[in-house]
N, C-alpha and C positions, 0 to 999 in steps of 0.2 A: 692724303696727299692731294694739295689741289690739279681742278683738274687743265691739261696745257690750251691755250687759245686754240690750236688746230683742234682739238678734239670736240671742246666746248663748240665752236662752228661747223664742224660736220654732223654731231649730234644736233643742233637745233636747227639745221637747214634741212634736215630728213630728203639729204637728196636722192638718197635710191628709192624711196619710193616717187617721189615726183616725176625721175628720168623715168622708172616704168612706166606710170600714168599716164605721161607724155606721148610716149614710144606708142601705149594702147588706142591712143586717142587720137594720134595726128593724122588720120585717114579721115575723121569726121570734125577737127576745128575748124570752127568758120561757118560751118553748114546750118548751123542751125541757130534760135537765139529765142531768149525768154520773153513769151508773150503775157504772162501772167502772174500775177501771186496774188494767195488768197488763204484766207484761214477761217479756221470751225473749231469753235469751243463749246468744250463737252462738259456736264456736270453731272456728278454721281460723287459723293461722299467728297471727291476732289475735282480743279477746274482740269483742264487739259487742253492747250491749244496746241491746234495741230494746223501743219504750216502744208500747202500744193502750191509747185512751181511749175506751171507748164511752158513746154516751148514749141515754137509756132510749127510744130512736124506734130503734133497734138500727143506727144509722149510727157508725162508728171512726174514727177520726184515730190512723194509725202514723208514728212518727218514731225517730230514734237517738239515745239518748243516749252519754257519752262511755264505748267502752271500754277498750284497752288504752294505758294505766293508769287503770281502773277500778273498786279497792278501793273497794267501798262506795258506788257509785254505785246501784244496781239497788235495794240495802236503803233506802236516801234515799229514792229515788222510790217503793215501795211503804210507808215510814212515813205522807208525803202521802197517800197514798188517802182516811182516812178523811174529813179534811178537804177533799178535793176532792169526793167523793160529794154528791151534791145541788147544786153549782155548776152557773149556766149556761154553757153549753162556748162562748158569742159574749163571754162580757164577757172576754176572754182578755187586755186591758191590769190590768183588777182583778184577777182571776186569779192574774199573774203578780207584780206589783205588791206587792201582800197574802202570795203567796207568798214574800219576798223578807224581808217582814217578821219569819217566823217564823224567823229565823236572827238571834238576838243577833250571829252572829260573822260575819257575811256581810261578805265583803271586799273592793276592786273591785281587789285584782291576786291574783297567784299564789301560792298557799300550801300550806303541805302537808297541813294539817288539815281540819275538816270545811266551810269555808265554799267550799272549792273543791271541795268533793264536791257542794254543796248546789248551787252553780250548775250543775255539770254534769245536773243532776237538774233544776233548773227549768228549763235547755235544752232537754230534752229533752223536758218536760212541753207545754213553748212551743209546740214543732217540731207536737209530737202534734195540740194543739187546732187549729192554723191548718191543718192535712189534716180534722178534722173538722170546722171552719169552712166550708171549700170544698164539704165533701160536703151538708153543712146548706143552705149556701146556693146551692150548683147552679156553683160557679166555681171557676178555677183559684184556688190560693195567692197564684199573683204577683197575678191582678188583686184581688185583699183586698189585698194590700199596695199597690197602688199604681195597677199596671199594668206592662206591660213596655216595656223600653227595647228589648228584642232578642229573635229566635223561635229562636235557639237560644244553649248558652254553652258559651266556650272551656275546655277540660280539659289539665292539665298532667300527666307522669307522671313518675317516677323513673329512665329510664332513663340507664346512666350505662355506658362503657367500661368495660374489665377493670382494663387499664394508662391512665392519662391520659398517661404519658411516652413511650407506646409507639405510634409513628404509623400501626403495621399493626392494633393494637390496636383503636385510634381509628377508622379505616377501617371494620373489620367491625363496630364498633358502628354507624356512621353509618347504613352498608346497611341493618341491621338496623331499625333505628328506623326508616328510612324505607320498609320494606316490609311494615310493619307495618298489619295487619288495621282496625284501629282508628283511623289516620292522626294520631294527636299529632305536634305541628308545635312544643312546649314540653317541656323535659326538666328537670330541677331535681335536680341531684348536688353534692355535697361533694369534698373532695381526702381523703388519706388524711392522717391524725394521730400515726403513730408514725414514730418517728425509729431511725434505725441505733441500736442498741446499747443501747436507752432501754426500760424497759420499758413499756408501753401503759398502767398508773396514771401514773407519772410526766411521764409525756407530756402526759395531761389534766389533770392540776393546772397546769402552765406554761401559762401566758397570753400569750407571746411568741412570734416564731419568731425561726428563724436565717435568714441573708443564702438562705442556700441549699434553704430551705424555702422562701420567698418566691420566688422564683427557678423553683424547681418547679414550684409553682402558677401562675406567669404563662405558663411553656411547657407546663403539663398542658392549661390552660385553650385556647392558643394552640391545641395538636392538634386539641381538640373540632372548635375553631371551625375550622379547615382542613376537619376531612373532612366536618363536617355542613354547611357553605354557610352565607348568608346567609337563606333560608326559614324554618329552625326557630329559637326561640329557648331561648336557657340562662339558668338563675338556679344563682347561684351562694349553695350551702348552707352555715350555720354553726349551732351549737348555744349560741350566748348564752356563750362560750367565752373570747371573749378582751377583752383590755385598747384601750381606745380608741385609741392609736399603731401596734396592732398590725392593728387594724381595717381606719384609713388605710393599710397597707403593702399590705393584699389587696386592698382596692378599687383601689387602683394597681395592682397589680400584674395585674388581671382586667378595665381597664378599654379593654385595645385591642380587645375581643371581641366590648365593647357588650350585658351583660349585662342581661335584661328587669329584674333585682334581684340583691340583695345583702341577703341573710336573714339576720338573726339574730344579729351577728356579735358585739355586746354584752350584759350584764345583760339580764335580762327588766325588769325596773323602769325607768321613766326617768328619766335624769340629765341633768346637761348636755352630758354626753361623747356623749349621740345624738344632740343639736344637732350638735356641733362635728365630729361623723363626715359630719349631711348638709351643714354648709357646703363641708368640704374633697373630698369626696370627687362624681365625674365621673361615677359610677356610681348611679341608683336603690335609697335601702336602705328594704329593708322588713322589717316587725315586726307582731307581736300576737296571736300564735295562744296565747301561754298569759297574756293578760290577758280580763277579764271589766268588763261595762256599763259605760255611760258616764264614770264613773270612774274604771277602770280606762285609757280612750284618751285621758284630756282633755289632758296633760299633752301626751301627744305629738302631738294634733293643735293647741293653741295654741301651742306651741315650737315648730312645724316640727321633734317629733325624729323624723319619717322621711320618705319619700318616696311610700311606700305602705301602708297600711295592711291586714293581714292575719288578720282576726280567724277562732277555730276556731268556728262557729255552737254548738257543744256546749256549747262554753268561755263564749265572748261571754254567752249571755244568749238564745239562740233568736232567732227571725226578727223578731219584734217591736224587742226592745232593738238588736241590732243595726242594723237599718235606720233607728231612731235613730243610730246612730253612723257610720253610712255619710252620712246628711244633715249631721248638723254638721260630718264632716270636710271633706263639698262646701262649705261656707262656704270652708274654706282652701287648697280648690283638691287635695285631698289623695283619690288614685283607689282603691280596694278589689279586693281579693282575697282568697279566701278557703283556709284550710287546711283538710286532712282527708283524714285517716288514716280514714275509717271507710267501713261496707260499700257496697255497690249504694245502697243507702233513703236513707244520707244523702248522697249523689252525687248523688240525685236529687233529694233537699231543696236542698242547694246549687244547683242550677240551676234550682229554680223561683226563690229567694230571688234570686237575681245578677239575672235577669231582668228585677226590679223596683226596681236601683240604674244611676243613670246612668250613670254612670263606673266600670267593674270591667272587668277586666282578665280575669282567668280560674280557675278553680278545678282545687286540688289532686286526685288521685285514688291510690288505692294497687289498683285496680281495672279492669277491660279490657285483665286478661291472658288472656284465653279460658279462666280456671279456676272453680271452682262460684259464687264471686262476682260474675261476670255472666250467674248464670242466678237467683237465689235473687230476683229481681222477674219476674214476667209481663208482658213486652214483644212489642210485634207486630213490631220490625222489629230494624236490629243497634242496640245499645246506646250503641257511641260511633262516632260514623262523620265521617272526616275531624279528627279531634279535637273535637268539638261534640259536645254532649248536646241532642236537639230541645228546646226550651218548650212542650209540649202545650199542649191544652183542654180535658181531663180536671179534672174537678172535686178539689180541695184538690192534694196534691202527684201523683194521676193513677198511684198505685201498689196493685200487690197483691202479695202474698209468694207464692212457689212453698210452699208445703206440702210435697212432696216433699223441696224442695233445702232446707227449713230443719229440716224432721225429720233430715233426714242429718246435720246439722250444730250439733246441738245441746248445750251443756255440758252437762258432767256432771252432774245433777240435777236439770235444765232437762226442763222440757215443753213441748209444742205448745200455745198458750194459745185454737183453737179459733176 
């Protein structure tokens, strides 16, 4: 049933959280105002740019904007400077809002030019103000945003077999994963793409599969699920790859295993064909890590074309616009989770942000391998324990950067910004 204009505009103006915000804050607008921005890009296996806003009471708000693929992101957000300079760092709906404007070409899906540079860049600008929101006003992120639904949040990691066909294979990965330091209890891998005799371009241009590819994948899938139990759960990975019949072949074919989702399997843009994937298909599909604000989801959370919604916070629009789009999807019954490929900072941002949406499910990590990426924040205890990231009471997102581990780690040209 579509849904009525009153409801449509009370869901995407998310005015109870603003009025709280507001209500928190209006002891200290005015007082203060942004002296600075500045960013430091990290390199290790991925980039990472990471975005400080300070303002002239010498209180920062750090946050991540998007890196790897991050052409042109870091130069985005320092073109802004000038015009952020002198802003009050609480009016952060204005802010962002007005920032949004200054892009004639600002897009709300995925593109390759600069309007997707420019989001990743007021992401990340977003991210920044709402940590120095908190420090300004004495409180965590999540309760600015809302409050929390939960005091800690679940974490997924990419752990995946060598062989999925190989049940000894399968075996030693289970072990593995479950003796693992860190305790994820969610794993999210792909099947492999090339075929006998084919070569690996030719492969990804086909959008179909053979009987015996499909076939693969239901007994790759089937091993997992043998030697990992019933405890942990699997999401089954795709890259926006294939054609809608071919979609439905994998959802079938991956749906005795009882998979937490089924990512990506179609276009990034929506069609009808992501409708007609979630009628037919037994299995949860979820999407959205490379669409941006409310425009970018409306489509699919009025269609039902998915099951769950996965927006990348860098991508999306920062904690504000997003938590917009986390509330009108709840009009349709439609749960969140989020993506991310990015360091410690934004892992950390992700789980104050989850914190303060009902329904979410759990967030990505490419992080809590015990490599210099979970030491590059100063933490008092382990970082992921049990699979859960704590929700502190640290005021804004409750982070500091190791100095050490980010000196070590620094691109080529990059400095310590102090």
């Amino acid at each position: 049933m579509p849904i009525s204009r009153r409801h449509f505009l009370a869901a995407a103006a998310g005015a109870p959280l603003l009025t709280r915000f507001h209500a928190l804050a209006a002891p200290e607008k005015g007082r203060t105002r942004i002296r600075d921005v500045q960013t430091m890009t990290l390199q290790g296996g991925r980039t990472y740019v990471l975005v400080k806003i300070t303002a002239d009471n010498g209180a920062y708000g750090i946050a991540e904007a998007y890196g790897t693929p991050g052409i042109g992101v870091k130069e985005q957000i320092l073109s802004l400077k000038p015009w952020l300079v002198g802003k009050d760092p609480l009016e952060i709906d204005v802010i962002y809002t007005t920032l949004g404007l200054r892009s004639s070409n600002l897009s709300g899906t995925r593109t390759d030019g600069s309007a997707h540079t420019f989001m990743r860049a007021a992401s990340g600008i977003d991210m920044a103000l709402w940590d120095l929101a908190g420090k300004i006003l004495g409180a965590p992120s999540s309760t600015l945003l809302g409050g929390r639904f939960r005091q800690k949040t679940r974490v997924y990691d990419h752990a995946a077999p060598r062989n999925m066909l190989d049940k000894a294979s399968c075996r030693e990965w289970a072990a593995k994963v479950k003796a693992d330091p860190a305790g994820f209890t969610a794993h999210k891998f792909g099947f492999p793409h090339t075929r006998p005799g084919e070569d690996k371009g030719r492969d990804l241009a086909n959008r179909v599969l053979s009987t015996r590819e499909l076939i693969n994948i239901q007994q790759g899938f089937e091993n997992c699920r043998e030697a990992l139990g019933w405890d942990h759960d699997i999401m089954v990975h795709c890259h926006w790859e294939y054609d809608l019949r071919t979609g439905i072949q994998i959802a079938q074919a991956v749906e005795n295993i009882k998979p937490l989702w089924f990512e990506d399997p179609l276009g990034v843009e929506y069609t009808s064909s992501w409708s007609r994937l979630c009628e037919s298909s037994k299995v949860p599909v979820c999407t959205g890590e490379n669409l941006a604000r409310r425009q970018g989801f409306k489509d699919f959370i009025i269609n039902q074309g998915c099951d769950i919604l996965h927006p990348d916070l860098r991508n999306s629009g920062g904690f504000l616009e997003t938590k917009r789009i986390a509330d009108f999807a709840e009009v349709y019954n439609l749960p969140m989770a989020t993506h991310n490929t990015g360091s410690q900072v934004n892992t950390y941002a992700n789980a104050q942000w989850a914190a303060s949406v009902r329904d979410f499910l759990c967030v990505e990590t490419v992080t809590g391998q015990g490599g210099w990426m979970d030491q590059l924040l100063v933490l008092d205890g382990p970082y992921i324990k049990d699979g859960f990231i704590e929700v502190h009471d640290r005021p804004g997102l409750g982070i500091d950067i190791n100095p050490d581990v980010a000196k070590a780690h620094l691109a080529e040209g990059e400095s310590w910004w102090g």
